[in-house]
C-alpha positions, 0 to 999 in steps of 0.5 A, spaced: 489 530 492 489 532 500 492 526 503 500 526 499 506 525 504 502 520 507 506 516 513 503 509 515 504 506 522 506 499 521 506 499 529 512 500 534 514 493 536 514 486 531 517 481 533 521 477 528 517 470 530 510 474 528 512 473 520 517 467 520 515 461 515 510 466 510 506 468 517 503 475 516 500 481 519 493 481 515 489 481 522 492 487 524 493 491 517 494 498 517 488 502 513 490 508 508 486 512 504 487 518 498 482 523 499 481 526 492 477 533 492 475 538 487 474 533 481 471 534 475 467 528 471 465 528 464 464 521 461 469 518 467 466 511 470 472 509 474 479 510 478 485 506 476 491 506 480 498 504 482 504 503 486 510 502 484 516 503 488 518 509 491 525 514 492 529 508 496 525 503 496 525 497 492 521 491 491 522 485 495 527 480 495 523 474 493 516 478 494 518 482 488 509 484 488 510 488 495 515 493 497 522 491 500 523 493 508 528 499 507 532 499 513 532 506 516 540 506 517 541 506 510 544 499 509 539 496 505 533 491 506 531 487 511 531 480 509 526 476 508 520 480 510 516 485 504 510 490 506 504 489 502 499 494 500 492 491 498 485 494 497 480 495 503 478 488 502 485 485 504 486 483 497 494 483 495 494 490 490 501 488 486 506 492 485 505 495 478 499 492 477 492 496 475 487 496 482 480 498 479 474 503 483 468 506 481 467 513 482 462 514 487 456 518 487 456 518 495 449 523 495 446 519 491 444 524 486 446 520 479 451 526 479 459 523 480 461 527 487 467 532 488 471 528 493 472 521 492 476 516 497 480 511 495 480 506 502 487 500 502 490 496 507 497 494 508 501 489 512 507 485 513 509 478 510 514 474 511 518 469 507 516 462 507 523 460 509 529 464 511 530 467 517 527 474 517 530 480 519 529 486 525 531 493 525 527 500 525 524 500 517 522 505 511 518 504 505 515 508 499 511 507 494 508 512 489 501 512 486 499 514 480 491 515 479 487 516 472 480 517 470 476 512 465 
């Protein structure tokens, strides 16, 4: 994999009043991808993948499908806000759930391509009550891929 580490910018400035009362950031989601090289494939058809929480993250607080705002002063999450990560389409990838891609065969030789890429979005969801929090924000996620 040749995208690890990878950072997302959910942007520099959101006001509280953009997420308040279930109010998203899906207009303006931020796309991701993983690039995969040097893959080999025998009977593989598909790629299964999933996040889950990562180092210093949990899942929200009341949105337990997406991934709780950290606040980067080491106090805990912001409130009644998540970080939601979905699939190219903007359709929500729940956390621990499986998400399901073929395999491409870009070149369209019937031979399954070296380099794959997987495409997501992610945005940010407010509660639907309950004021939302502000303050300079991380959130990690891991990602597990297996062939099938």
């Amino acid at each position: 994999m040749d995208t690890e580490d990878q950072t997302v910018n959910m942007g520099s400035s959101i006001g509280n009043g953009t997420l308040s009362n279930g109010k998203t950031t899906i207009n303006n989601a931020r796309t991701f991808h993983i690039d995969l090289e040097g893959c080999t494939w025998a009977t593989e058809k598909n790629m299964n993948v999933v996040f889950t929480t990562g180092s210093g993250t949990t899942a929200a607080t009341g949105a337990t499908d997406n991934l709780a705002l950290m606040k980067t002063d080491g106090t805990g999450a912001i409130s009644n806000v998540s970080l939601a990560i979905g699939d190219a389409g903007k359709n929500n990838i729940k956390l621990g759930d499986t998400y399901t891609q073929a395999i491409a065969d870009l070149d369209g030789d019937t031979i399954l391509d070296e380099k794959q890429s997987l495409n997501f979005t992610a945005w940010l969801v407010g509660a639907a009550t309950g004021t939302v929090g502000t303050g300079e924000f991380s959130s990690a996620a891991n990602v597990t891929i297996s062939y099938l």
